[in-house]
C-alpha positions in Angstrom: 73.0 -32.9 0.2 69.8 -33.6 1.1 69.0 -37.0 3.4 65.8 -38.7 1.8 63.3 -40.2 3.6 63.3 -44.2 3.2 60.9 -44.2 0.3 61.4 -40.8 -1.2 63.4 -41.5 -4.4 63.9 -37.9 -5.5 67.5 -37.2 -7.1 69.8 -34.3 -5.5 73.2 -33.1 -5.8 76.0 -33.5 -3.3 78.6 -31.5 -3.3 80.6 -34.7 -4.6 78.5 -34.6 -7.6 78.5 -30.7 -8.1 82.5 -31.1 -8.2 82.5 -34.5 -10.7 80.0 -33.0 -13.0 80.9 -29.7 -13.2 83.5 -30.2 -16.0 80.9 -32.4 -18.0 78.7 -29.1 -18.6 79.5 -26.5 -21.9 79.6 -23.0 -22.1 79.4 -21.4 -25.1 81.3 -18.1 -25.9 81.7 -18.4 -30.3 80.5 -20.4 -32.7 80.8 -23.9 -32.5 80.4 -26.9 -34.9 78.1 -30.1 -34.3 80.8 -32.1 -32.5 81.4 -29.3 -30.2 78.6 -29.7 -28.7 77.2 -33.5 -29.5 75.6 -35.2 -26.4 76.2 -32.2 -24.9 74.4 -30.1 -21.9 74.8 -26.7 -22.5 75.0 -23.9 -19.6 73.8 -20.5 -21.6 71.0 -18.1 -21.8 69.4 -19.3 -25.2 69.4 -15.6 -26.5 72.9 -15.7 -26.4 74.1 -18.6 -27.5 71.7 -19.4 -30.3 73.5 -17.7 -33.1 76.6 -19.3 -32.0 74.4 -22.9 -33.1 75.5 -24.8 -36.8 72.7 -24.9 -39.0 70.4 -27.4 -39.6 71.3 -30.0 -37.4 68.6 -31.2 -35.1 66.1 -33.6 -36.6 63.4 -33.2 -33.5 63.0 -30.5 -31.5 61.0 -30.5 -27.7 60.3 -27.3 -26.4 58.5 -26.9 -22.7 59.4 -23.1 -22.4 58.0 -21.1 -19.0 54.2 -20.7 -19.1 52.8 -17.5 -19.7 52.5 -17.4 -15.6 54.8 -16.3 -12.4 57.0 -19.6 -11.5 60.1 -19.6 -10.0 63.1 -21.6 -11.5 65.6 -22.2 -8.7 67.4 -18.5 -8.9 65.4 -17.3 -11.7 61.9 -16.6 -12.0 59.5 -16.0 -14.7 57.0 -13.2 -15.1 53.2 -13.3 -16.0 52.9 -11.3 -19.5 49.7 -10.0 -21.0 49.2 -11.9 -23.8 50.9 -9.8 -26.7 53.5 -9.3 -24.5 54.4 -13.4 -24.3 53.4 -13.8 -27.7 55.9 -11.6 -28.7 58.2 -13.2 -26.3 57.7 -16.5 -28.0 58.5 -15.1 -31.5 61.4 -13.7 -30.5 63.3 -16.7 -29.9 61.3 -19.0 -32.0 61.8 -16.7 -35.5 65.5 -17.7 -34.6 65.0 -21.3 -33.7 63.8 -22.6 -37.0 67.2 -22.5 -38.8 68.8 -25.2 -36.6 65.9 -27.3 -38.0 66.1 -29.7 -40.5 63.8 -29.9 -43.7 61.9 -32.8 -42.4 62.2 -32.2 -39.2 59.2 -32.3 -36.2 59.0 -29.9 -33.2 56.7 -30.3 -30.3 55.7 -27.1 -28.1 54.3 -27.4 -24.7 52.1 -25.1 -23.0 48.9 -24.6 -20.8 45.5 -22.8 -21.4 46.6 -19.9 -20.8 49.4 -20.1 -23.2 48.2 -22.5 -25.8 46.9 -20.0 -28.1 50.1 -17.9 -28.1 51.8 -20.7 -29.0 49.7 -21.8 -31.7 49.7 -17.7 -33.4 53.6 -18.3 -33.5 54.1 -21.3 -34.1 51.9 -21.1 -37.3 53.8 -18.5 -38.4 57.1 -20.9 -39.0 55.6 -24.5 -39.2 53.1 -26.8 -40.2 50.9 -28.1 -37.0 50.5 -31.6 -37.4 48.1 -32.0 -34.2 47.8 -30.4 -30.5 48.2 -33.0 -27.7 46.4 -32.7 -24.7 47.5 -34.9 -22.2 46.5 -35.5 -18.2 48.1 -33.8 -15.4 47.6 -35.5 -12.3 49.4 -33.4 -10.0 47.8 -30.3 -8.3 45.5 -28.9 -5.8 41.3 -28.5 -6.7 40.5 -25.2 -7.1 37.1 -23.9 -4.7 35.7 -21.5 -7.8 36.9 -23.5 -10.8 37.3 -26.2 -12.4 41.1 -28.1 -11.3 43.0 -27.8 -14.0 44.6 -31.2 -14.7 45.9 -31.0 -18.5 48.5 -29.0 -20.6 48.7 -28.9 -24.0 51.7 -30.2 -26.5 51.7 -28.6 -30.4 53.0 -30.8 -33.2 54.7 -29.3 -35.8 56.9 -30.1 -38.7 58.8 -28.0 -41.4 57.1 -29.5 -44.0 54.8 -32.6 -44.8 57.8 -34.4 -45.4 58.2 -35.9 -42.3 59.0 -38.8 -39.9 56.6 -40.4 -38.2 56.9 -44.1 -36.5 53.1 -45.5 -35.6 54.1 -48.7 -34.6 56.7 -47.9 -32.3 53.8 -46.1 -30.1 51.0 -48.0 -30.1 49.4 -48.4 -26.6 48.9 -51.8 -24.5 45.3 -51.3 -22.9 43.4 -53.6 -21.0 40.1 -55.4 -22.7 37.3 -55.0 -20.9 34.7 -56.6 -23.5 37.0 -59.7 -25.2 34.6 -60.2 -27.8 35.4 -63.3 -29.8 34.6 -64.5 -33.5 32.6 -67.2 -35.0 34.8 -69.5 -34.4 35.7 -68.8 -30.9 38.6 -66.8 -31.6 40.2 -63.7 -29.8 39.3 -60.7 -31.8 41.7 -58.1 -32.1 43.4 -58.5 -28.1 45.3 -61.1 -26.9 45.5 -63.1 -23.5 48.2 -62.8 -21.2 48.4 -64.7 -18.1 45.0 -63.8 -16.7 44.8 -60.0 -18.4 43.3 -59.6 -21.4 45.3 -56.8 -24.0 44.5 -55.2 -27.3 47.6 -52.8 -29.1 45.4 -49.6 -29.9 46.6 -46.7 -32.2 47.7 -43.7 -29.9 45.6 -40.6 -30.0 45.7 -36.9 -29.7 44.4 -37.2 -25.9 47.2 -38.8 -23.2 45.6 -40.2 -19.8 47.9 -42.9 -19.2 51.0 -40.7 -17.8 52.2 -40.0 -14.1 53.8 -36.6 -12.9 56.9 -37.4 -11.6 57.0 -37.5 -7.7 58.7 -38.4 -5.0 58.3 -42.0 -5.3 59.8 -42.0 -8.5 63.5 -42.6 -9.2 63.5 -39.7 -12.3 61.6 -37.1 -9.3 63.8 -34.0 -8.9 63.0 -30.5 -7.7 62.5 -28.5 -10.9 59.1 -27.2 -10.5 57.8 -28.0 -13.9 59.4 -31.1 -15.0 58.1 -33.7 -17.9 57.5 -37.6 -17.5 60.3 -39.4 -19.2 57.0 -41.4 -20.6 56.3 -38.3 -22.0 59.4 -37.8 -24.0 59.5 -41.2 -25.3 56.1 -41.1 -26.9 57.4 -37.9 -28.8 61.4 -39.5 -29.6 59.6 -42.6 -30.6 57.2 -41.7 -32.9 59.4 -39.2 -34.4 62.9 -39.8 -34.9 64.5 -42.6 -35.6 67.8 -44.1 -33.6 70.9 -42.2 -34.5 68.5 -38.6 -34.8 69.4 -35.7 -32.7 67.0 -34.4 -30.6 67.2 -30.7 -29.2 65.6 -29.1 -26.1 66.3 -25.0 -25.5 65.1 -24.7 -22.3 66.4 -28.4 -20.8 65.8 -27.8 -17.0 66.7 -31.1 -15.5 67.5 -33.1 -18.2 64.6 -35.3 -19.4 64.3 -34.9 -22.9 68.5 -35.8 -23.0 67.9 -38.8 -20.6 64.8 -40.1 -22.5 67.0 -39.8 -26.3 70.1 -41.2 -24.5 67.9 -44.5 -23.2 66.3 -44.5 -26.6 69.4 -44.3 -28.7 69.6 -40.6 -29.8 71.7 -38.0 -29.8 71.1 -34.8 -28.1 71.6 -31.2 -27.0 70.6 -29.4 -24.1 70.8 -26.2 -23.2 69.5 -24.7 -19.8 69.9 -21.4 -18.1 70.7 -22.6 -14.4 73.7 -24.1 -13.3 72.0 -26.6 -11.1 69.6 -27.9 -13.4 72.3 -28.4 -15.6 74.3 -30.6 -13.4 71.0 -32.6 -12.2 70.9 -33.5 -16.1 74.2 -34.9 -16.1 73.7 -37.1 -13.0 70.9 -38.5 -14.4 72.7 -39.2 -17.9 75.1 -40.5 -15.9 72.4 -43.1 -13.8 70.9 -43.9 -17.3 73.9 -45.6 -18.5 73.8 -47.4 -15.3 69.6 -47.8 -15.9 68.0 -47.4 -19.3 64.6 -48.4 -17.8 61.7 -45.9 -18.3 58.7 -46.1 -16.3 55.8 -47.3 -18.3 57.0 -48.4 -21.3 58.2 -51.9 -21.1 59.5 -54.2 -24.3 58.9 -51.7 -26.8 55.6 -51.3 -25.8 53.7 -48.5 -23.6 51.5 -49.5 -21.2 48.3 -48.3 -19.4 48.9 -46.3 -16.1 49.1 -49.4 -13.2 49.4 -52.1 -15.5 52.2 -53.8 -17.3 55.2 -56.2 -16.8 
């Protein structure tokens, strides 16, 4: 296993946890019933397991499928499409998706600018879009010619417009940098802790209070493209309720299974590469040990460097 350096926080496998956790992963090889594969992390190439899947089972679905760029994946990469060619790539799979989905359920689809609109031809196709998410990417190099790109996009969709959607359980803690008062002296709409000054604000369509998992970070891992477990709460929050099932097809290392496990959900995983699926169970494994997520503290979310 890799030796960190004293502050680096970053989570590997040792051969210990290769041999403990090996068993803990599924493959899939027939059909399979709901408790076959509850709270499960499932080691398959989605195109082939997908018909083996029950029907109508998952109640939210998070989707972060390769961009529509080259990026290597451990020992797999992805290829660069024109863009019919990923659009086409995207129906393929997501045509098939939509009867694991239940009535009311609410699926969120990540992508980039170069993918985005792909995603929103297809997804349109199959389900209503609620919204598109943009949220900030601090992570990255500047670019000499062009502007650094710093955002990524996430498309909310539901089945129907009967669906679940829970505004108070993701309303945002922001500092108040104006603490206007009324006529009677009164704080108006924030309140005072300690010496900071808060107001609860409804969350919007545009996310800047989120960190990129690095090394620092005790969720950090290697995969290449991975999500803040911030991230995934905002979406499990606001739309599934404790006791849902949450489904993510292409898992990598395991956040959206950590972030519904901390948050009381079930879940099902499935990822292509072996090693990504075993860095998933370790860290389902450390959040029974730690159900802490980094910026969202006593049911509320915070600003980026601020909180409890």
């Amino acid at each position: 296993m890799k030796k960190n350096a004293p502050r680096n926080r970053t989570i590997f496998l040792s051969a210990k946890d290769e041999q403990l956790l090996g068993n803990k992963v599924k493959r899939l090889s027939s059909k399979v019933c709901l408790q076959d594969v509850m709270n499960a992390t499932i080691n398959a190439d989605l195109f082939k397991v997908l018909d083996f899947l029950p029907n109508a089972f998952v109640d939210l679905m998070f989707v972060d499928p390769p961009y529509n760029m080259r990026k290597t994946f451990n020992k797999t990469a992805f290829n660069e499409m024109d863009p019919a060619g990923y659009e086409k790539w995207l129906d393929s799979w997501v045509s098939k998706i939509k009867r694991l989905l239940k009535s009311e359920a609410s699926i969120y689809i990540c992508g980039d600018w170069r993918s985005s609109s792909a995603i929103y031809n297809v997804a349109s196709k199959y389900f209503r879009i609620q919204n598109r998410i943009t949220w900030e990417r601090e992570k990255g190099r500047g670019a000499k010619a062009n502007w650094k790109n710093c955002s990524e996009d996430i498309w909310f969709c539901t089945m129907s417009d009967d669906y679940y959607f829970d505004l108070e359980a993701v309303k945002i803690k922001r500092k108040v940098l104006a603490p206007y008062k009324d006529e009677r002296g009164k704080p108006k709409d924030w309140d005072k802790e300690a010496e900071q000054k808060y107001r609860l604000t409804h969350p919007s369509n545009l996310w800047t209070n989120l960190t990129v998992p690095f090394w620092s970070m005790p969720e950090n891992t290697e995969h290449p493209t991975q999500k803040p477990e911030k991230l995934l709460a905002k979406v499990i929050l606001a739309s599934s309720k404790p006791g849902d099932l949450v489904f993510d097809p292409f898992l990598g290392s395991g956040t959206t299974s950590v972030v519904a496990k901390k948050l009381g959900r079930k879940y099902v995983g499935i990822e292509l590469d072996e090693k990504y699926c075993l860095l998933a169970e370790k860290r389902l494994v450390q959040a029974t040990q730690n159900p802490q997520i980094q910026g969202f503290s006593q049911g509320i979310f915070w600003e980026r460097n601020s909180g409890p």
